[in-house]
C-alpha positions as CSV (number, residue, x, y, z in Angstrom):
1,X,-16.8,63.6,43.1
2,X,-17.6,66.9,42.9
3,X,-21.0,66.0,40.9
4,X,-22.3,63.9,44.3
5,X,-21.5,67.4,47.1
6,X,-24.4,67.7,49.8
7,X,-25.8,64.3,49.0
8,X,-26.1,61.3,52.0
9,X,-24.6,57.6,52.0
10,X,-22.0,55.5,52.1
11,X,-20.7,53.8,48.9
12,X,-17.9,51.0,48.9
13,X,-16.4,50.8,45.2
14,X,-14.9,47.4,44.1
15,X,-12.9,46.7,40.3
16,X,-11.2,43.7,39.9
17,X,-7.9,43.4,37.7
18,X,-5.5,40.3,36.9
19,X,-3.7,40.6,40.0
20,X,-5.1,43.7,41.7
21,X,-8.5,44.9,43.4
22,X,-9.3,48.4,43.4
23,X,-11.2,49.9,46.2
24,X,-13.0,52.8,46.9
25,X,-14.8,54.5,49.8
26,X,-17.2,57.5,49.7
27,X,-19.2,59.5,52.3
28,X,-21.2,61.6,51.7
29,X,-20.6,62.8,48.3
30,X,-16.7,62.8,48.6
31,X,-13.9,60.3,48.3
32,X,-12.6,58.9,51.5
33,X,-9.7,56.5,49.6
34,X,-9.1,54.4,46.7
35,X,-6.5,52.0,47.0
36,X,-5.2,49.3,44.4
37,X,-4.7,45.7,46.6
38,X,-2.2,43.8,44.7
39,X,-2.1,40.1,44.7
40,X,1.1,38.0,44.6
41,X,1.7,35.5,41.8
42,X,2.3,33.1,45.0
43,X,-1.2,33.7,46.5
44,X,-3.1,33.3,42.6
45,X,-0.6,30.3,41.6
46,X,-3.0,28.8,43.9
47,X,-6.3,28.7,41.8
48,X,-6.4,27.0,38.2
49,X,-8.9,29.7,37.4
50,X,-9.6,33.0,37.9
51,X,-13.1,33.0,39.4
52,X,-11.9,30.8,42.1
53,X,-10.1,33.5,43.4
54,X,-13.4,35.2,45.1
55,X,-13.0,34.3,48.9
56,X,-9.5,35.6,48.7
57,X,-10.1,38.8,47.0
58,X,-13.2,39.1,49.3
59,X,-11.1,38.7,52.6
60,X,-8.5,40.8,51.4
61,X,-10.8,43.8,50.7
62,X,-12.5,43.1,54.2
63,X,-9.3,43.2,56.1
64,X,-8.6,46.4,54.1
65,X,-11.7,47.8,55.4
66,X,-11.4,47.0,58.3
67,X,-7.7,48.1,59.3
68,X,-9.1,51.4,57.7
69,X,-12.1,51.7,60.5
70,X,-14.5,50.7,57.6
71,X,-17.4,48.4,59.0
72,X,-20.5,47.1,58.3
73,X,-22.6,49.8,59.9
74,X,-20.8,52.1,57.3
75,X,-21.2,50.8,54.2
76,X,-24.8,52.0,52.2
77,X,-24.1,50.5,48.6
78,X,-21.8,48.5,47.2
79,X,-21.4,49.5,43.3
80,X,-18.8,47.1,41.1
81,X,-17.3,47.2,37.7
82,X,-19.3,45.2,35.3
83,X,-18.1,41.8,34.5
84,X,-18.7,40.4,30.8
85,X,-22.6,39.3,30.7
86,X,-25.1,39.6,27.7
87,X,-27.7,40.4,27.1
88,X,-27.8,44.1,28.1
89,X,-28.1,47.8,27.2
90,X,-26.4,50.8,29.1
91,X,-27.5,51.8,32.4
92,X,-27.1,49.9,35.9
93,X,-28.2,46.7,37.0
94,X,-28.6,45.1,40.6
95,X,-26.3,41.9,41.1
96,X,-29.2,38.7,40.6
97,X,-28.8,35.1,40.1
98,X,-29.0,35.5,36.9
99,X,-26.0,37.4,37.1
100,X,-24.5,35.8,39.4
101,X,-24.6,32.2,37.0
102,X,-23.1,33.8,33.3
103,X,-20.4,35.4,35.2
104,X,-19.5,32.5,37.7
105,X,-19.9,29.9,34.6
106,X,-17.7,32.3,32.2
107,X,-20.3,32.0,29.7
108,X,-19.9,35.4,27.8
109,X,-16.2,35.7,28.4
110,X,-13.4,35.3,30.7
111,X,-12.1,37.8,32.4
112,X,-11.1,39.1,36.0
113,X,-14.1,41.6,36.1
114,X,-16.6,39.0,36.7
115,X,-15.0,38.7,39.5
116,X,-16.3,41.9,40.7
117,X,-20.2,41.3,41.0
118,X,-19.9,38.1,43.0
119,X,-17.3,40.1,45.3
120,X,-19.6,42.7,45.8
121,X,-23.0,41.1,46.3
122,X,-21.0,38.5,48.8
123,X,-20.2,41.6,50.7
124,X,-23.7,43.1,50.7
125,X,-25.1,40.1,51.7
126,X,-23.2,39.9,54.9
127,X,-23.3,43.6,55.6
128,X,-27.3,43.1,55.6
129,X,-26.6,39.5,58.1
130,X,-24.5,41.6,60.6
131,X,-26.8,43.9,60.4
132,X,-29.8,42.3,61.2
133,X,-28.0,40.5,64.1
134,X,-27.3,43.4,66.0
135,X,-30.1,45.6,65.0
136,X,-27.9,48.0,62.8
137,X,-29.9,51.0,61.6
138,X,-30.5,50.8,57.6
139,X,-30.6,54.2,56.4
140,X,-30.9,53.2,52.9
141,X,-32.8,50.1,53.3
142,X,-31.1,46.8,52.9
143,X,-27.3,47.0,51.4
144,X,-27.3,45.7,48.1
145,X,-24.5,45.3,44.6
146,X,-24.8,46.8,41.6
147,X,-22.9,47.2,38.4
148,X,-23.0,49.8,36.0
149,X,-22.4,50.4,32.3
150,X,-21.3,46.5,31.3
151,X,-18.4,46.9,28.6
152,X,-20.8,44.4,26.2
153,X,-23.7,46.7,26.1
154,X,-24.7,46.8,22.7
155,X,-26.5,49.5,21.4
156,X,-24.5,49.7,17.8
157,X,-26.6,50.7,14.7
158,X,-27.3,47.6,13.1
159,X,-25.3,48.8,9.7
160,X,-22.3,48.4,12.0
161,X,-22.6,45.0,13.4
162,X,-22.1,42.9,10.2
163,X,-18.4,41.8,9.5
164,X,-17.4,40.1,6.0
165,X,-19.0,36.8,7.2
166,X,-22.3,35.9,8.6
167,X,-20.2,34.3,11.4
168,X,-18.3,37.4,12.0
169,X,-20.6,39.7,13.4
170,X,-18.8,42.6,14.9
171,X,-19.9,42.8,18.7
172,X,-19.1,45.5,21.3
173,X,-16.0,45.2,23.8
174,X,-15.1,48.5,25.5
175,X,-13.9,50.5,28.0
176,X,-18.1,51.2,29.0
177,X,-17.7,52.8,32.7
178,X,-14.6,55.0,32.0
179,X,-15.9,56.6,28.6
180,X,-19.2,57.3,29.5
181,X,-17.3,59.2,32.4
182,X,-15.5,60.6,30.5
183,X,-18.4,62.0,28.3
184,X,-20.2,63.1,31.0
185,X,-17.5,65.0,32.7
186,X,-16.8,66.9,28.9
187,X,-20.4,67.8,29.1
188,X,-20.5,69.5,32.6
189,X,-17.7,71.0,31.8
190,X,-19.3,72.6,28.6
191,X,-22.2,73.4,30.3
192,X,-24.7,70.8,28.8
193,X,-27.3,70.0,30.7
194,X,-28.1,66.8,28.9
195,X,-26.6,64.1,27.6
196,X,-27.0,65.6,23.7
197,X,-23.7,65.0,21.6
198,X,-22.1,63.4,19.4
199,X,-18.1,62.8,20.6
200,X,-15.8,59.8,19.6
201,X,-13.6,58.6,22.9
202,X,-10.5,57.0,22.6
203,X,-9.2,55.3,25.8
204,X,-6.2,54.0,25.4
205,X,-4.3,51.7,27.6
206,X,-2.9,48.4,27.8
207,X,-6.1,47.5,25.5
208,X,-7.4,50.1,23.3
209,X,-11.1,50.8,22.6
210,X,-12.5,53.9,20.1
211,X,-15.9,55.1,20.8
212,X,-18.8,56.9,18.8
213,X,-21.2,58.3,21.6
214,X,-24.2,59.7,20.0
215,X,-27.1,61.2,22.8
216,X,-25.9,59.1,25.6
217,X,-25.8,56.0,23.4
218,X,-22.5,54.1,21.9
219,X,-23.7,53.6,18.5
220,X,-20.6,52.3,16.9
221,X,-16.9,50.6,18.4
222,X,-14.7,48.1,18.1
223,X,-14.3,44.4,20.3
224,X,-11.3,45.4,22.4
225,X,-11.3,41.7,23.6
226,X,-12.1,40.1,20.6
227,X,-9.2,41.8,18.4
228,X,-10.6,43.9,17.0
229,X,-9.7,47.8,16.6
230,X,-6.0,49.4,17.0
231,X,-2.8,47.4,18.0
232,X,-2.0,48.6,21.2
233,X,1.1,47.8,23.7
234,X,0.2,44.3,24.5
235,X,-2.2,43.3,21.6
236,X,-2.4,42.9,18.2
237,X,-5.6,44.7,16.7
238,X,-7.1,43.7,14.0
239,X,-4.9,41.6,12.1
240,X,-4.9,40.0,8.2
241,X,-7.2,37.2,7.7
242,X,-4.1,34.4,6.0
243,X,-1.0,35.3,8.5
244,X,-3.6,34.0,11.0
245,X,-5.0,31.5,9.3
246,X,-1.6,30.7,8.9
247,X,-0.2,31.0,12.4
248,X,-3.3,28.8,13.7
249,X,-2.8,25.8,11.4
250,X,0.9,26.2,10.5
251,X,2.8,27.2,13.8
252,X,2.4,24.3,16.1
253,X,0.8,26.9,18.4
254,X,-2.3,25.8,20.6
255,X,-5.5,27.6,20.4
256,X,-4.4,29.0,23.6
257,X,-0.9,30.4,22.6
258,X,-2.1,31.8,19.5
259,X,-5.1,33.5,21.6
260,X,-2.4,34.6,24.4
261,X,0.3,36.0,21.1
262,X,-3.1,38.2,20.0
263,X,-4.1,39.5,23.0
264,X,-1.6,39.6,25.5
265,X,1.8,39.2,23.5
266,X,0.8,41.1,20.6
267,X,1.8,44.4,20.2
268,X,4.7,46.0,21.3
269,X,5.1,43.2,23.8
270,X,6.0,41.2,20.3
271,X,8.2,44.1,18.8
272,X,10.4,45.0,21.8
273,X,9.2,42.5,24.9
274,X,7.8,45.5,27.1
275,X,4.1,46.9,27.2
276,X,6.1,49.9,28.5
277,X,4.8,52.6,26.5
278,X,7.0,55.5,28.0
279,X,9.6,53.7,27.8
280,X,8.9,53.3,24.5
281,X,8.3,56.6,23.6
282,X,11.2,57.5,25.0
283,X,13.4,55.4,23.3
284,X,12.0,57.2,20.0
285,X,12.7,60.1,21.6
286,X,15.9,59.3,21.7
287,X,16.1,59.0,18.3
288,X,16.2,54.7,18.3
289,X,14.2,54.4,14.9
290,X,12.4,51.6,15.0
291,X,10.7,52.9,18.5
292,X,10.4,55.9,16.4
293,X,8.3,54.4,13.4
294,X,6.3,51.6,16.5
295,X,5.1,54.7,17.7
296,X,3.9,56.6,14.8
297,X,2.1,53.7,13.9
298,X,0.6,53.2,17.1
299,X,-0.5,56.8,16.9
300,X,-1.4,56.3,13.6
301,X,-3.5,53.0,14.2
302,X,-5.6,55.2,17.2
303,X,-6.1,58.0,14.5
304,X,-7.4,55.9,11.7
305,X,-10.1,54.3,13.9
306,X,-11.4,57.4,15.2
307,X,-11.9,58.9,11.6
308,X,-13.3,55.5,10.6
309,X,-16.2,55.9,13.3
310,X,-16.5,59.8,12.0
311,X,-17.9,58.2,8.7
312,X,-20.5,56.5,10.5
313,X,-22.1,59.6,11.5
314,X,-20.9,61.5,8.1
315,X,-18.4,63.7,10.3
316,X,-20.4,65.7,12.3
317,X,-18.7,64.8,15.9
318,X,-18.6,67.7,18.2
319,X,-15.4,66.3,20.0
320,X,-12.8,63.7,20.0
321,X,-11.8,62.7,23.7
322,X,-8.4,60.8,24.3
323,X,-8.1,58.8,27.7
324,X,-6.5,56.1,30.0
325,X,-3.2,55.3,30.9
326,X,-1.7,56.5,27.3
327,X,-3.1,59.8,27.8
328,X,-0.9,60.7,30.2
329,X,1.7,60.8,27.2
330,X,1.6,64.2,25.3
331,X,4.0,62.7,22.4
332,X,1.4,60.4,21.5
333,X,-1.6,62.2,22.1
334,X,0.3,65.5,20.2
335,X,0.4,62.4,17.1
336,X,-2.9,61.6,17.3
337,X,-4.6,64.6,17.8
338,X,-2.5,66.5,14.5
339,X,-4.1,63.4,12.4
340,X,-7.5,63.9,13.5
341,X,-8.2,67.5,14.5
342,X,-9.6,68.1,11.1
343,X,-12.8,66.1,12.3
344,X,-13.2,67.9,15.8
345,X,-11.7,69.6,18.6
346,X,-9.9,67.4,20.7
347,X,-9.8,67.4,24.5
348,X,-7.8,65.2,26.5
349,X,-8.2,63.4,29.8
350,X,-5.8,61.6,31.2
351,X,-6.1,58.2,33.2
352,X,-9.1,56.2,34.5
353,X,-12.1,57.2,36.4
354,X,-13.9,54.2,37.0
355,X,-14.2,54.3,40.6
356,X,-15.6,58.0,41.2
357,X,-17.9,56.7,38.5
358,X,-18.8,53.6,40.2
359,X,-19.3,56.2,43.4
360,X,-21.3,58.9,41.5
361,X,-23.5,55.8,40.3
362,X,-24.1,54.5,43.7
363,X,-25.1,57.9,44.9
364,X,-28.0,58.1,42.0
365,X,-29.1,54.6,43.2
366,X,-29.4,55.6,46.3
367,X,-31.5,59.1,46.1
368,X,-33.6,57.2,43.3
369,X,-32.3,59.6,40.9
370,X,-31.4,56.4,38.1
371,X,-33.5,53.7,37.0
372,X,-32.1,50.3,37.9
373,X,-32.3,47.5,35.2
374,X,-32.8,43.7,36.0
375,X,-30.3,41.1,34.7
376,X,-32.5,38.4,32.3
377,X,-29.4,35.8,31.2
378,X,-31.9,34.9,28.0
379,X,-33.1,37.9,26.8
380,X,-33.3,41.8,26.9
381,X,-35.4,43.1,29.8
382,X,-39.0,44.7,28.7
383,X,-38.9,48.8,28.8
């Protein structure tokens, strides 16, 4: 957080996984904790679906808080990780009704991020109800939820959103919070003062998203959701049109257990039953060949995407960035960046940074530094 020093407020960070929340505090410009709340397959057997699990992630991040000396006197904004709503551009939105209803109702995707929003605005709301009742100073104003950078923004050149069938359109899925971070971090690093090149960001982790950033926009990428893109260590990718015709009418498989053996079994969960991807690389390190070959394809699958969204801006890319999880792994990020050097330099940065961006967001909301969008369920707000 050292982009927020000197600045005022309290910002509570929420981002909800499968079976963890993720939760961050930050005074005053800098980072108090971040701590990842697991959940128990006991305590989620519980729900039949996901979004019912709100009141329990709620009161388990309030108890958090709260043995941590974290009330509602000291809690400013409460920024959380976009769920899957369309439709929308970059940027940050308040949490609305509108909102509120496409992610409660599922209606633009499934996923445990949704559950993040609702969390958060629940949470604002009764910071604002206790404060109120006990005449609480507002420095700020009322507390309120936002979410920034949804992973379905679209802002793709319209050459790259038709697939092979009018009912294929290709549609964006990606890792939106953590590589616009990443982006922005390359260019205070680099000393630019705006937002003014043209880098392709690879994040890789248990999904894997390539992106083509072009003057703060994301002008071309692949559905990481909807596979589409790389195979990665639990999903498939992209995968050949027939074999999956084939598996869907031919396999006695649901629609559900074909979706679940794409997305979730997929991968090297299908090759060697682990999404354990250092175990895996060490494996091939150890000289086991078919580890060895798994992960020069995997390496080689990443690599081929990233040149593939090169061509869309006929090469000139002043940087390749690889991040998430997989970065942490110099085998395969030593793979992928000897296959695609010839395009750009290549910078890495490992792991996620979604929380210090949720925080650095929060702090722009709050000093009115950052336009805030409204949520229109329908249609595209008006400039």
């Amino acid at each position: 957080m050292t982009q927020s020093k000197n600045l005022t407020g309290r910002v509570l960070a929420i981002n909800t996984g499968s079976t963890s929340t993720k939760v961050g505090y930050y005074r005053d410009g800098e980072v108090v904790f971040t701590k990842t709340l697991r959940h128990s397959t006991e305590e989620l057997s519980r729900f039949n679906d996901i979004m019912e699990e709100d009141v329990l992630r709620r009161e388990v991040v309030g108890k958090f808080l709260r043995d941590n000396g974290i009330h509602s006197k000291d809690i400013d904004i409460v920024m959380a990780q976009s769920g899957l709503f369309q439709p929308c551009r970059t940027g940050v939105y308040r949490v609305n009704g509108d909102m509120r209803d496409v992610l409660m109702s599922c209606r633009d995707g499934r996923h445990a991020c949704n559950l993040s929003a609702i969390i958060a605005d629940n949470i604002a709301e009764h910071i604002n109800i206790i404060r109120s009742r006990y005449d609480i100073p507002a420095p700020f104003g009322p507390c309120c939820a936002y979410v920034a950078d949804p992973p379905m923004a679209d802002e793709m050149l319209p050459e790259c959103r038709i697939g092979g069938l009018p009912e294929f359109p290709r549609r964006a899925f990606f890792h939106a919070l953590n590589s616009r971070a990443t982006v922005r971090t390359w260019l205070r690093e680099h000393g630019h003062e705006n937002n003014d090149a043209t880098a392709i960001v690879a994040h890789m982790g248990g999904g894997v998203t390539v992106t083509l950033h072009r003057n703060g926009e994301v002008i071309d990428t692949n559905n990481g959701l909807g596979g589409d893109g790389p195979f990665t260590p639990e999903r498939a990718g992209s995968c050949p049109a027939f074999p999956l015709i084939d598996m869907c009418f031919n396999s006695g498989m649901s629609e559900e257990e074909v979706k679940k053996r794409v997305l979730g079994k997929g991968g090297a969960v299908a090759f060697f039953g682990t999404n354990d991807l250092a175990a895996i690389v060490a494996k091939a390190e150890a000289g086991q060949k078919d580890y060895a070959t798994w992960v020069e394809a995997f390496a080689l699958n990443v690599a081929k995407y990233i040149a593939s969204l090169a061509a869309t801006v006929e090469g000139k890319v002043d940087v390749i960035l690889l991040t998430g999880g997989t970065a942490f792994s110099p085998q395969i990020c030593g793979k992928i960046s000897r296959k695609v050097s010839f395009i750009a330099p290549v910078e890495i940065y490992p792991g996620e940074k979604e929380m210090d961006a949720l925080a650095e967001y929060g702090y722009k909301v709050l000093h009115k530094a950052i336009p805030v969008r409204n949520y229109i369920k329908d249609r595209l707000e008006e400039e």
